[in-house]
VOGU-3710 file (C-alpha; in Angstrom, 3 decimals, decimal comma):
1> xxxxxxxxxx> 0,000/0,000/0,000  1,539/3,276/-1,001  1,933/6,406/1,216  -1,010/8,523/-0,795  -3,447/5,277/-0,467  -2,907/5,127/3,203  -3,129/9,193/3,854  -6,489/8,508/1,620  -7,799/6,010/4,328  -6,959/7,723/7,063
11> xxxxxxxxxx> -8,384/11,052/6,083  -11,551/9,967/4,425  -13,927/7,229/5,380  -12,253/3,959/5,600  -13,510/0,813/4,483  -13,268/-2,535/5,960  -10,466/-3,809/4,100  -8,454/0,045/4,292  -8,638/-0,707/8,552  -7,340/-4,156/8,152
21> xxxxxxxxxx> -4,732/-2,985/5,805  -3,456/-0,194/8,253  -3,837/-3,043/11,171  -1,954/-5,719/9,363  0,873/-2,788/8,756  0,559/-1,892/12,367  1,663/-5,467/13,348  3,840/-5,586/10,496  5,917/-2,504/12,207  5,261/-3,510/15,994
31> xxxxxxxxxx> 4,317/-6,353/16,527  6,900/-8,914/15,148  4,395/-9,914/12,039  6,421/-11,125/9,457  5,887/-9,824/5,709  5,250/-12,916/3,972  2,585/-13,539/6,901  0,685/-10,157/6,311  -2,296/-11,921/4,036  -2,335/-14,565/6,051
41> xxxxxxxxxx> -3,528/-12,049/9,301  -5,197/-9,818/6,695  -7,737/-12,573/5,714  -8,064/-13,878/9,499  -8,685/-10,027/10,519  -11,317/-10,009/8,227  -13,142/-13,301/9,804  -13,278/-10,934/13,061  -14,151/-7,793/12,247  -17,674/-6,519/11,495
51> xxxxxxxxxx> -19,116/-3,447/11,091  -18,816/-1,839/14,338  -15,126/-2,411/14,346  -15,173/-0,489/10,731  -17,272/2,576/12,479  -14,377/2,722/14,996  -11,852/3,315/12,853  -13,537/5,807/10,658  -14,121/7,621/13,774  -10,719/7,914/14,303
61> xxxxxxxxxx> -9,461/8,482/10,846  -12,099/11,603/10,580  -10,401/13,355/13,429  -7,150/13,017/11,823  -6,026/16,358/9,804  -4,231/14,793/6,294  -1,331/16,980/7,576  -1,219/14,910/10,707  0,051/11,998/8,861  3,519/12,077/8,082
71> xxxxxxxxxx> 3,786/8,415/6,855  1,721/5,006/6,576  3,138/3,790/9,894  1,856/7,057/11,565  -1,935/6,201/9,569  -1,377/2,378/10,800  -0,543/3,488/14,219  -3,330/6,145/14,638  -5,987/3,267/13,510  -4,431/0,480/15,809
81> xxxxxxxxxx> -5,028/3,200/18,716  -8,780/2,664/18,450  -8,272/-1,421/19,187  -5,531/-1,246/21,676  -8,260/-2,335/24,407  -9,950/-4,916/21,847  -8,693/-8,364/23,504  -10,061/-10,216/20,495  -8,067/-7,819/17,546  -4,998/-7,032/19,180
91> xxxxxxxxxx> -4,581/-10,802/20,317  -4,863/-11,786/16,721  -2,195/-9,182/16,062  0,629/-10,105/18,760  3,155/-12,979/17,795  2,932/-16,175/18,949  4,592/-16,428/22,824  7,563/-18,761/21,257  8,006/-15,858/18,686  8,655/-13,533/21,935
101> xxxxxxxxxx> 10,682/-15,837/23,864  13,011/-15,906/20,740  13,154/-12,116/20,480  13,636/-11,609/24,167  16,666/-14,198/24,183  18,309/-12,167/20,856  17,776/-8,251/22,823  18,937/-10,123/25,802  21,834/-11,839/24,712  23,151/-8,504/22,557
111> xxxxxxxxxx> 21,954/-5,657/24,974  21,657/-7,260/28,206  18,887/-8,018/30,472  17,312/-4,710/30,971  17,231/-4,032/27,471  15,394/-7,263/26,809  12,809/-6,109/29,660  12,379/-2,861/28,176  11,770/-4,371/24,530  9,188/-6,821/26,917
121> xxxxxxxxxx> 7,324/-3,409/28,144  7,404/-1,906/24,835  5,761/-4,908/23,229  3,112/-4,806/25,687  2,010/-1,391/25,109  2,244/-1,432/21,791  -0,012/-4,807/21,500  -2,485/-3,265/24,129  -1,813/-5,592/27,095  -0,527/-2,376/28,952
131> xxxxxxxxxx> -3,060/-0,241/29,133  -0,385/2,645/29,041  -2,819/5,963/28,262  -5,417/4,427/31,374  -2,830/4,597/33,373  -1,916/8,490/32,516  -5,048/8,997/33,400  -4,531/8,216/37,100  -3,945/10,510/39,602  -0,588/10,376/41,246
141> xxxxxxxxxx> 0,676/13,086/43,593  3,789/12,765/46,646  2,589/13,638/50,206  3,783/13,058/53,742  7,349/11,314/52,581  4,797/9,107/50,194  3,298/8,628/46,881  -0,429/8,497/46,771  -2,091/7,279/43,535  -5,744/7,209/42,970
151> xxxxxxxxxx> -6,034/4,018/40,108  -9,540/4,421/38,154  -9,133/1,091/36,672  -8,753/-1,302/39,797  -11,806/-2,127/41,399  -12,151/-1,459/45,158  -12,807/-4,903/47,149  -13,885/-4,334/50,747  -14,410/-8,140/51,036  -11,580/-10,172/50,365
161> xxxxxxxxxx> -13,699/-12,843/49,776  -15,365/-11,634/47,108  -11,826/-10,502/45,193  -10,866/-14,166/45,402  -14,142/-14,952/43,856  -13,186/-12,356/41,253  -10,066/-13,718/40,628  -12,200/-17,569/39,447  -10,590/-19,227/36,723  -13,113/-22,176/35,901
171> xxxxxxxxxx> -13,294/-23,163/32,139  -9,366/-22,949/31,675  -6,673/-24,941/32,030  -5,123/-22,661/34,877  -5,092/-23,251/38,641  -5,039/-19,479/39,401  -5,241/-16,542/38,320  -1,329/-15,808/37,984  -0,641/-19,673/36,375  1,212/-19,275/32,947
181> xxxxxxxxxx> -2,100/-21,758/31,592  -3,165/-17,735/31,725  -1,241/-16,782/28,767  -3,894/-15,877/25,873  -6,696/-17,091/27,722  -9,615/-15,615/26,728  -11,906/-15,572/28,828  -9,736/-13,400/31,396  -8,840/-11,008/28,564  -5,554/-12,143/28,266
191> xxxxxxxxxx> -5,225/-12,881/24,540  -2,497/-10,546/24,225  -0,560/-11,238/27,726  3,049/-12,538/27,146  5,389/-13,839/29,487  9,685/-14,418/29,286  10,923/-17,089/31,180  13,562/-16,261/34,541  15,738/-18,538/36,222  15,674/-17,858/39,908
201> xxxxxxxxxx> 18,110/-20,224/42,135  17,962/-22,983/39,313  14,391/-23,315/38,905  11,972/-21,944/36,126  9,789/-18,682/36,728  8,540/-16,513/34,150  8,091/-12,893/34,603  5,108/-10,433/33,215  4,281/-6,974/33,413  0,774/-5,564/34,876
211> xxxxxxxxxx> -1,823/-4,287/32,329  -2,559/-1,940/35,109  0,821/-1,223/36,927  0,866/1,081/39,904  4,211/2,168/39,212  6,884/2,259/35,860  7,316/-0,987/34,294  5,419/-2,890/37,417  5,472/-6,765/36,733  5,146/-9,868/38,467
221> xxxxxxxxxx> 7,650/-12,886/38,516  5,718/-16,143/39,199  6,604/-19,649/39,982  5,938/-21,804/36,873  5,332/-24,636/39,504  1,180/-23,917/40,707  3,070/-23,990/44,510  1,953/-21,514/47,731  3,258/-18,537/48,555  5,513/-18,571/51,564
231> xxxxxxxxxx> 8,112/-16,706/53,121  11,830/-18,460/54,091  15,199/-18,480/52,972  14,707/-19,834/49,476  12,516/-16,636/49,048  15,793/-14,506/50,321  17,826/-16,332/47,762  15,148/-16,052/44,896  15,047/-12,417/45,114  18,753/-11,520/45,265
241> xxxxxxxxxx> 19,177/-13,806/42,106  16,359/-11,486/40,062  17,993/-8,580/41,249  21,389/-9,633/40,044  20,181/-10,400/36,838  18,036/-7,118/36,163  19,811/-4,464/38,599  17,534/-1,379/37,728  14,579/-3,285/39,071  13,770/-4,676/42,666
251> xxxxxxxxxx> 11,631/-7,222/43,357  9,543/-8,126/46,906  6,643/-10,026/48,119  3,803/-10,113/50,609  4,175/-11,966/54,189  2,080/-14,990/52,562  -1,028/-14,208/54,801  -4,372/-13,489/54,783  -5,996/-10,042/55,604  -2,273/-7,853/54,523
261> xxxxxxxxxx> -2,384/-7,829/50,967  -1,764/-10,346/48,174  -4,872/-11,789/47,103  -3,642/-15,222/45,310  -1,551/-16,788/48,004  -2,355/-20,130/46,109  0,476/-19,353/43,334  4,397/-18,147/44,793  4,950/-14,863/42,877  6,276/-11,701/43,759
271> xxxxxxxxxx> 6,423/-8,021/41,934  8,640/-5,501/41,672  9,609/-2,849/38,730  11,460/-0,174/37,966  11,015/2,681/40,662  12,359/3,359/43,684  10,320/3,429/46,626  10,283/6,055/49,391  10,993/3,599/51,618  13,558/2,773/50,098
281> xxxxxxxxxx> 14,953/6,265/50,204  13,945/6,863/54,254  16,760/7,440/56,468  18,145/5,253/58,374  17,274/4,959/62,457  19,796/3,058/64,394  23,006/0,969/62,371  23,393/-2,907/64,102  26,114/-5,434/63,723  25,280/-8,675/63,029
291> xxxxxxxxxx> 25,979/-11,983/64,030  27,571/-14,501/61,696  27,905/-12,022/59,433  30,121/-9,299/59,481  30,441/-8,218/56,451  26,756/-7,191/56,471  25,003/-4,297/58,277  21,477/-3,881/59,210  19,540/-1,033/59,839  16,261/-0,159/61,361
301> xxxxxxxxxx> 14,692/2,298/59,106  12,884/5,810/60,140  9,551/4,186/58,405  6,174/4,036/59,794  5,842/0,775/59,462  8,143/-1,651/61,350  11,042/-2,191/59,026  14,522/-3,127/58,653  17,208/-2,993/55,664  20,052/-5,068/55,393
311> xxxxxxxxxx> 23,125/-4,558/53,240  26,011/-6,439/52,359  28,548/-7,260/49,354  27,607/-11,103/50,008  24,255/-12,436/49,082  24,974/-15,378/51,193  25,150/-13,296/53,983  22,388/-10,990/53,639  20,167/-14,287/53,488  21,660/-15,649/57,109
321> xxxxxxxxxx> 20,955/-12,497/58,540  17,272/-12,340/57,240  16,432/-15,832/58,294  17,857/-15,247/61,590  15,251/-12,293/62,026  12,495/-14,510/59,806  12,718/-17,453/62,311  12,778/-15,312/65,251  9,828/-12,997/64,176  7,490/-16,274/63,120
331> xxxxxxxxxx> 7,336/-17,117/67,002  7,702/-14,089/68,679  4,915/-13,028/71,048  3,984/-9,792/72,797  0,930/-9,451/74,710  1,636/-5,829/75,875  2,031/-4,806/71,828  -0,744/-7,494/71,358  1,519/-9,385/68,755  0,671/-13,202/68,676
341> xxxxxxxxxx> 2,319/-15,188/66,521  0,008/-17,816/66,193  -3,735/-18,098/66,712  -6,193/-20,409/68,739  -6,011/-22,802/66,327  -1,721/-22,699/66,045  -2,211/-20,966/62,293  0,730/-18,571/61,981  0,364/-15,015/62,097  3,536/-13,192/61,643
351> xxxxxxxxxx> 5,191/-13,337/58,611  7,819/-11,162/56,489  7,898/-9,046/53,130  11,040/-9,177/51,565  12,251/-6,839/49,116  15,612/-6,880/47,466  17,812/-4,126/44,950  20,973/-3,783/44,031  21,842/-0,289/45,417  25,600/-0,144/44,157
361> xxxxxxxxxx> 27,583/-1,649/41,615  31,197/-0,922/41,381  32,936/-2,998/39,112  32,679/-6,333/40,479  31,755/-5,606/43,965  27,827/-5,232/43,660  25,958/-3,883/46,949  22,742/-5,475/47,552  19,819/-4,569/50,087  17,266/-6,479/51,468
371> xxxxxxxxxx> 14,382/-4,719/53,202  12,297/-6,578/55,500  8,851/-5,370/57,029  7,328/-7,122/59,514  3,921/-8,021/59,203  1,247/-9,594/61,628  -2,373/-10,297/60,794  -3,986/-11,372/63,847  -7,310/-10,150/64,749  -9,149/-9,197/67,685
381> xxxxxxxxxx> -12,786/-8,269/68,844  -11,609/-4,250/68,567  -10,496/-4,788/65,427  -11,780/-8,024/63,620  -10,287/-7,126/60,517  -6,888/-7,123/61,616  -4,986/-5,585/64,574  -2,299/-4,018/62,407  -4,510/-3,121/59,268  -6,084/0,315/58,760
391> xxxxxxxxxx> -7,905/1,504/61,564  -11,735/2,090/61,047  -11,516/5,847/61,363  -9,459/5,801/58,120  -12,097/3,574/55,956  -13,012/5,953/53,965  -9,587/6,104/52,614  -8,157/2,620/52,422  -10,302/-0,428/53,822  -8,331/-3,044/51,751
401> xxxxxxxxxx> -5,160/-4,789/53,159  -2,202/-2,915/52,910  -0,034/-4,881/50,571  3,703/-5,209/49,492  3,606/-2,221/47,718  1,849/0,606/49,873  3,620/-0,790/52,893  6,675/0,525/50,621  4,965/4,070/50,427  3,028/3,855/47,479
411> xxxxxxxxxx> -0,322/3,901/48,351  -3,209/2,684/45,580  -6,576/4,708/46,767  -9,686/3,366/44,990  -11,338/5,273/41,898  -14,446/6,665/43,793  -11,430/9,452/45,387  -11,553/11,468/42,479  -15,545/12,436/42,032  -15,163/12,514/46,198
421> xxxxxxxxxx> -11,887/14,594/46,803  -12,984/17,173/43,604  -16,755/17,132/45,446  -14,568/18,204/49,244  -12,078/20,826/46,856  -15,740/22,292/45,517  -17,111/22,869/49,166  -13,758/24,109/50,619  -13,099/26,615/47,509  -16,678/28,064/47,829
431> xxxxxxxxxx> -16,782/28,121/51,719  -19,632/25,777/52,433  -20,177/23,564/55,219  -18,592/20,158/54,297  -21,260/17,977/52,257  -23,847/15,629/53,879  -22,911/12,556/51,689  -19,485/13,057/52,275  -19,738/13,262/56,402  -17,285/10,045/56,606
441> xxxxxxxxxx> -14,600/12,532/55,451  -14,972/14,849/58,430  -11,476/14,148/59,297  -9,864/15,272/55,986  -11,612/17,842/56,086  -10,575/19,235/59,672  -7,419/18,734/58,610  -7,628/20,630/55,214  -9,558/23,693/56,479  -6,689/23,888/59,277
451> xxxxxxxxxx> -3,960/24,128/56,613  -6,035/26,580/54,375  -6,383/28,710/57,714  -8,553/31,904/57,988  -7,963/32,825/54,491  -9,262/29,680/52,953  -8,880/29,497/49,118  -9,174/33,161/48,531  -5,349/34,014/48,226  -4,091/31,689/45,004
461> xxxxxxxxxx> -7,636/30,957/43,630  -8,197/26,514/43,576  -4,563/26,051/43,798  -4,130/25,561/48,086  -7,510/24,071/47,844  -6,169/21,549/46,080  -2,639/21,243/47,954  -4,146/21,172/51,455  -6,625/18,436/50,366  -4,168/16,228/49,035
471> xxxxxxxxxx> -1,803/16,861/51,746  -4,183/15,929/54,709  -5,066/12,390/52,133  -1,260/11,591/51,910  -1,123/12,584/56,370  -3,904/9,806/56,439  -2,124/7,334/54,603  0,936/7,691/56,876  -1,201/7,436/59,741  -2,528/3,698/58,078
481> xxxxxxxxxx> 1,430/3,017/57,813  1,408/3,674/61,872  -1,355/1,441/62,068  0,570/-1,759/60,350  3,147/-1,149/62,685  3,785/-4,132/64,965  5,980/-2,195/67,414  4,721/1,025/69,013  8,173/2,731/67,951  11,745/1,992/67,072
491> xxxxxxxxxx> 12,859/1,662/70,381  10,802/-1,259/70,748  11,852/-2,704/67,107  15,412/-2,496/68,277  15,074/-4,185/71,536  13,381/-7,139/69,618  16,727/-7,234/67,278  18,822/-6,816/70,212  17,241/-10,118/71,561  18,824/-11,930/68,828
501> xxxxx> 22,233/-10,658/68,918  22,349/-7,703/66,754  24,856/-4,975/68,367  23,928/-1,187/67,730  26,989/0,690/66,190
//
């Protein structure tokens, strides 16, 4: 198809066959389709599209100016825009998964690792499964030493009951929602979902990225074995071995519990990506020698939550000195901090989440840091959906389990926030009283009308409106940090380490 054909279909009404010619060079460009294959997809685009689909793209192509379109891959790519969430399309499209293992390998064996991952992410935004402009769309703002998102594309589950209902996977061939059986499944939408496989410690994983990642290049790195989640020194080993192999990302997991975040605990995953988190950048509290290993140094870090780092030169190292604290922390009980470490009926309780990055590499000495929080999820008749969860004042923020992530400082609000928060910034700008269906917020709101003082939005216009309202949300999500918290303070954290040898410096 020449240049003037394609500007033609773009600019004027195209038919069906002008949209599959424009998708077939789309996937010819993007998406690994090979030339001698394009009549082959042209002919099995046409058994799939109807006249809908042809609507779509001439609604596109009509609010394209000719002068927009500098070449037929800019027409191609401006027509695959309007299918980039059709499953069915886009899936036809993408290569085969073999097709992408083989690519991966080539990137990765003649630009490294990361480059291979980033060709991974590209791929998946360019075939749809990251849904990369929903995701723009999000709000995302840094509070309080935190980053607070507000994601309008992951539904809010109160009941973690019903999520795990959500996450049903009857009429496939997988045991879970996270099994590589998921790969082009189509009844989960995942026709265009492709996976690379990862060695971790010897044995086969295989690593994804999130159609709807809460942070840059967010992904997952599952067990190809359908095996639990748990929490011991294999899982110390496992993610020092990812982290060596991809240093720009890190990679952590939940405690392997109920009620604190991770939904499948059926499947051994964990996630990680390419930001830093601001825990990861909090100062550090109190320096400790440790035992066995004194090469290594741990620290308790100035974090809400109760949570250690530990760094070292030697992997083997940094995992003696985590399992030492693991082992400890799985039976340690408290009744004056009302930790238990197992409940009536002996299930355990307390449980880590791991996270480990390669914070230095100087020639052939990497540094590598392993982050520990410590989690409990007992209950009690106070609080009956978990001691160290978010406290009931703060529900209307955050009722879900505090996961890996926003234990890390990156909290993921639910979607309703943004009609709510822009309803509280109305009230607040105009000087009304705050709104009767939003009484639940009465504590932002104190704490917003405080910061705006006297004054109130008059000096700067919507502007401080805006700024104190987000800054008393991100305040409230520290405050849930305090809540998951199984020691009162760091004093308390460091007598527990003390207990086990660890010498402060």
């Amino acid at each position: 198809m020449t240049e003037a054909t394609t500007m033609t279909i773009a600019a004027e009404t195209p038919s069906i066959p002008g949209a599959i010619d424009m998708l077939a060079d789309y996937a010819r460009v993007r998406l690994l389709l090979d030339p001698r294959d394009v009549d082959w997809m042209r002919n099995r685009l046409l058994e799939i599209f109807d006249s809908d689909a042809a609507r779509r793209v001439e609604a596109a192509a009509l609010g394209l100016a000719e002068s927009d379109i500098a070449t037929p891959d800019d027409a191609a790519t401006s027509a695959a825009a309007v299918f980039l969430d059709d499953d069915v399309i886009m899936g036809t499209l993408s290569a085969a998964p073999s097709r992408i293992q083989d690519v991966y390998d080539d990137v990765r064996a003649g630009a490294g690792n990361m480059a291979a991952m980033r060709w991974l992410y590209d791929y998946g935004v360019a075939n749809g499964y990251i849904k990369l402009a929903q995701l723009r769309r999000n709000v995302r703002f840094d509070g309080a030493g935190l980053v607070v998102t507000i994601n309008t594309a992951k539904p809010e589950f109160k009941d973690m009951r019903k999520a795990a209902r959500g996450n049903s996977v009857e009429g496939s061939f997988a045991q879970c929602t996270i099994c590589h059986a998921n790969e082009g499944l189509a009844a989960r939408g995942k026709r265009t979902l492709r996976t690379v496989e990862v060695e971790l410690d010897g044995r086969p994983w295989f690593w994804q990225f999130s159609p709807y990642g809460y942070f840059h290049q967010h992904g997952i790195c599952v067990n190809r074995e359908h095996t639990p989640m748990h929490v011991d020194r294999s899982t110390f080993a496992n993610l020092l071995d990812f982290v060596n192999q991809f240093p720009d990302y890190f990679l952590g997991c939940n405690a392997a519990l109920p009620r604190i975040g991770g939904s499948v605990l059926a499947h051994d995953h964990y996630q990680g990506g390419g930001e830093t988190m601001p825990m990861q950048r909090a100062a550090t509290w109190r320096r400790y020698r440790c035992p066995d290993a004194d090469d290594a140094i741990l620290e308790i870090i100035d974090w809400p939550a109760s949570a250690v780092r530990v760094r070292s030169h030697d992997r083997a190292s940094i995992v003696r000195v985590c399992e030492r604290i693991r082992a400890a922390w799985a039976d340690y009980d408290d009744s004056g901090f009302d930790i238990a470490s197992h409940d009536a009926s002996g299930a355990a309780q307390s449980s880590l989440s791991p996270i480990a990055r390669l914070v230095s590499d100087a020639g052939n000495a990497p540094e590598y840091e392993m982050s520990l929080i410590l989690r409990n999820n007992a209950v009690s008749e106070r609080y009956p959906l978990g001691v160290f969860h978010a406290h009931p004042e703060y529900f209307f923020v955050k009722q879900e389990p505090i996961g890996l992530i926003e234990a890390m400082g990156l909290f993921v609000l639910p979607g309703r926030l943004v009609g709510q928060l822009g309803a509280l910034e109305d009230a607040l700008a105009a000087g009304d009283a705050l709104p009767d269906d939003l009484a639940e917020f009465r504590l932002l709101w104190d704490e917003a009308r405080s910061a705006l003082g006297d004054a109130g939005s008059s000096a700067g216009g919507r502007a401080p409106v805006r700024v104190a309202v987000r800054d008393a949300l991100a305040s409230i999500c520290r405050n849930i940090l305090g809540d998951i918290a199984v020691f009162p303070d760091h004093e308390a954290l460091g007598r527990f380490l003390e207990t086990l040898g660890f010498e402060a410096r």
